[in-house]
Structures are given as structure tokens and as C-alpha cells.
C-alpha positions in Angstrom: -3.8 -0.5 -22.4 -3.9 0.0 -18.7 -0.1 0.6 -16.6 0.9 -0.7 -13.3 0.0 2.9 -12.3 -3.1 3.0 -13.4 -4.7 -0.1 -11.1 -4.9 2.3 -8.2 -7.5 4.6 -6.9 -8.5 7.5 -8.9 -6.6 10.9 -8.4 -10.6 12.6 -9.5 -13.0 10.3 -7.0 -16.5 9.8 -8.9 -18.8 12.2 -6.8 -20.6 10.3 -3.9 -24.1 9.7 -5.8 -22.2 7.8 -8.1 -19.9 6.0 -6.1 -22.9 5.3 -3.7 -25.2 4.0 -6.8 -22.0 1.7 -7.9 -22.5 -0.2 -4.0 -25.4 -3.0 -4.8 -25.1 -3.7 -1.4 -23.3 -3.5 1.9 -24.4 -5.1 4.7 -24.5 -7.0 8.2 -26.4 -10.1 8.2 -27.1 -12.5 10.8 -28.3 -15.4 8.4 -25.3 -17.2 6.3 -24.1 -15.2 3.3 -22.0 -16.1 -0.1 -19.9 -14.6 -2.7 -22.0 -16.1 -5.3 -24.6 -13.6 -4.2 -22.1 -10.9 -4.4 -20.9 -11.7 -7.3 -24.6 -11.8 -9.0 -25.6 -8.3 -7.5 -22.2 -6.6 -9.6 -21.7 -8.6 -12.6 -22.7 -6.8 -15.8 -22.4 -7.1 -19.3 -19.6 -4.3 -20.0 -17.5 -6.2 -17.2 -14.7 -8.2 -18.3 -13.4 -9.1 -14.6 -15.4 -10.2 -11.1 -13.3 -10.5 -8.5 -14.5 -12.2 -4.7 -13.3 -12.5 -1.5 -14.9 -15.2 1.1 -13.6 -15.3 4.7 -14.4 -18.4 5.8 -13.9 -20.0 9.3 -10.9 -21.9 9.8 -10.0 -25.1 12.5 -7.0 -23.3 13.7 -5.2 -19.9 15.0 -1.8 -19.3 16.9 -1.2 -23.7 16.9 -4.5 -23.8 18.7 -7.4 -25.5 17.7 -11.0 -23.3 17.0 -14.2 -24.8 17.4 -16.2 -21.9 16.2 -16.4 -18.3 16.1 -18.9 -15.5 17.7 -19.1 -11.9 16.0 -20.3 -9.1 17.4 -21.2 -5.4 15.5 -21.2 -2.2 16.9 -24.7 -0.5 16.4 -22.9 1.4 13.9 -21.6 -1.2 11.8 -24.0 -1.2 9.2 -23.5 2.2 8.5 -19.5 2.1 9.0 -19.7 -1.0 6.2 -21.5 1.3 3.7 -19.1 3.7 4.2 -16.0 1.6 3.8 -17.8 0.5 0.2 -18.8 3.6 -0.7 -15.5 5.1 -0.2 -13.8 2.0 -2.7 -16.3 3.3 -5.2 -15.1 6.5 -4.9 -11.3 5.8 -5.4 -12.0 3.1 -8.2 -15.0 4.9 -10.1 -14.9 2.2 -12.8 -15.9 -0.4 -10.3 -19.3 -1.7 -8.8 -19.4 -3.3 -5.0 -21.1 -5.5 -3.1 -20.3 -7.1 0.7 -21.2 -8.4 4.0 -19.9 -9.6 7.1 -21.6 -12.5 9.0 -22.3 -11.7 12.8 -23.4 -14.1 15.4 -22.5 -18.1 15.5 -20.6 -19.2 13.1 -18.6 -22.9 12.9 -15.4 -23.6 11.3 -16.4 -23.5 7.0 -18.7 -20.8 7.6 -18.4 -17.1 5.4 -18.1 -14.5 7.8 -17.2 -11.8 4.9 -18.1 -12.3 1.5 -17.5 -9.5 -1.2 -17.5 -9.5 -5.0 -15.6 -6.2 -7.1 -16.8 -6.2 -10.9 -15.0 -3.8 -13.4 -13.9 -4.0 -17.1 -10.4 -5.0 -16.4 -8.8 -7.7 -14.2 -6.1 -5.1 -12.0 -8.9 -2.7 -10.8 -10.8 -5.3 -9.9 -8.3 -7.0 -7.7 -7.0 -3.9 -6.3 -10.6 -2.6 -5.4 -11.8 -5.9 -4.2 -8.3 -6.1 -1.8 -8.9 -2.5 -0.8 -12.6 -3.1 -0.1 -11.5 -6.1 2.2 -8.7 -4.2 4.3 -11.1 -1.2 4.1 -14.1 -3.3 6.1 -11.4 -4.9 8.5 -10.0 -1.6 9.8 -13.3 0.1 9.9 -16.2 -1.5 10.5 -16.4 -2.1 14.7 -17.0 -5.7 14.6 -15.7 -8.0 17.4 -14.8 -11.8 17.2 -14.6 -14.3 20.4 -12.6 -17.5 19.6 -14.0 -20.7 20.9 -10.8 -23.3 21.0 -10.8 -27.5 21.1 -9.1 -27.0 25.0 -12.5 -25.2 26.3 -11.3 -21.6 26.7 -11.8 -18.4 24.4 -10.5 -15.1 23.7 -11.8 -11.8 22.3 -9.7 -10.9 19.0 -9.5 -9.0 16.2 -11.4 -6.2 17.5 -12.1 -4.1 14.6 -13.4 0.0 13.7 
């Protein structure tokens, strides 16, 4: 039965084919996403654990009220969001991945990342699916302009 040290990543990575053929996806879309779609493209019958994440938009940051939010992605992101998946494959090589990150308009509700971490056991999976999510937010160059209730805006968050 699996330790506390052993929900971490791998000391041996899986070699890059397989850690890129364990990614089902990773990707920047411009039309609405959902973890339910994520979760679908890793589930499999030899996995006892699917874990997701969904950003969603929320009404409020810093006691100020949001209307909405516009994301914007480096040319690179695409590639930069591969990366950041294939590299969580290849410190958790019992795992399969999937994500994407919303760019363009969104309103408050709205998924701007959805990701889903499938793997035999429950800790990997939670541990991947938390490193996949830190993994895109420092790496991928997307940035977000905040639309507040008072009128004005603010670029945040820039990210990559």
C-alpha cells in the first residue's frame, strides 16, 4: 500500500514518448470548455481515482466587484500548456492528463481552466492534478484584464 512519500513525483521520470502519449490533451480554446470533457478523455478502466480542477469566474476580487474577465495567450501558449502537461506526466508516470485554459470573454460562472488527472490511486491523482494546475499558472504566458461593477479594469495575474 502506497506511503505519504510515495504521492510525489517519480525519482525515474517515464521517458518523454510516454509521458507525452499519457497527455489526451492540452490546450487553448476560445469556445467554453468543462471538466467533464477532461475527465472523459483520461478515465480508464484500470483507474481507481479521477481527479478535476475547474476555474471558474468569480463576482469578486480584493472587496471589489467583477463583471467579467478577458484572457489573453502569448503565441506560445499552446505549446507552453503542452509542456507544463507533459512535464506532470513525466514526474507522475502512473498518471494520464488532460487541460485547457479559456481565452477571450468570459463572465462571472464561466471555466477559464478545466483539467482532469486519472490514475489507479486517489494521492497521485490529487497531487498530479494540483501540480498540473500550479504547473499551467506559472508557465503558460496567459494574461487576465479584470472588468469591475465601478467601470474600471486592471491587468492581473500575468502569467509564463
Amino acid at each position: 500500500m502506497p506511503g505519504p512519500t510515495d504521492i510525489g513525483p517519480s525519482e525515474s521520470p517515464a521517458s518523454a514518448s510516454d509521458s507525452a502519449a499519457r497527455v489526451r490533451f492540452a490546450r487553448i480554446e476560445e469556445t467554453p470548455i468543462t471538466v467533464e470533457e477532461c475527465s472523459a478523455a483520461v478515465a480508464g478502466a484500470a483507474d481507481g481515482a479521477v481527479v478535476t480542477f475547474e476555474g471558474v469566474v468569480r463576482d469578486h476580487d480584493d472587496g471589489k466587484g467583477v463583471t467579467g474577465l478577458s484572457y489573453t495567450a502569448h503565441p506560445s501558449a499552446a505549446d507552453r500548456i503542452r509542456a507544463a502537461a507533459e512535464s506532470i506526466a513525466a514526474a507522475y508516470p502512473a498518471v494520464t492528463v488532460a487541460v485547457a485554459h479559456r481565452i477571450g470573454e468570459l463572465g462571472i460562472g464561466d471555466v477559464a481552466l478545466a483539467c482532469a488527472v486519472a490514475s489507479a490511486h486517489r494521492a497521485e491523482a490529487f497531487a498530479a492534478c494540483a501540480a498540473l494546475v500550479d504547473e499551467v499558472k506559472s508557465t503558460v504566458p496567459i494574461w487576465k484584464e479584470q472588468a469591475f461593477t465601478d467601470g474600471t479594469s486592471e491587468w492581473v495575474a500575468s502569467i509564463g
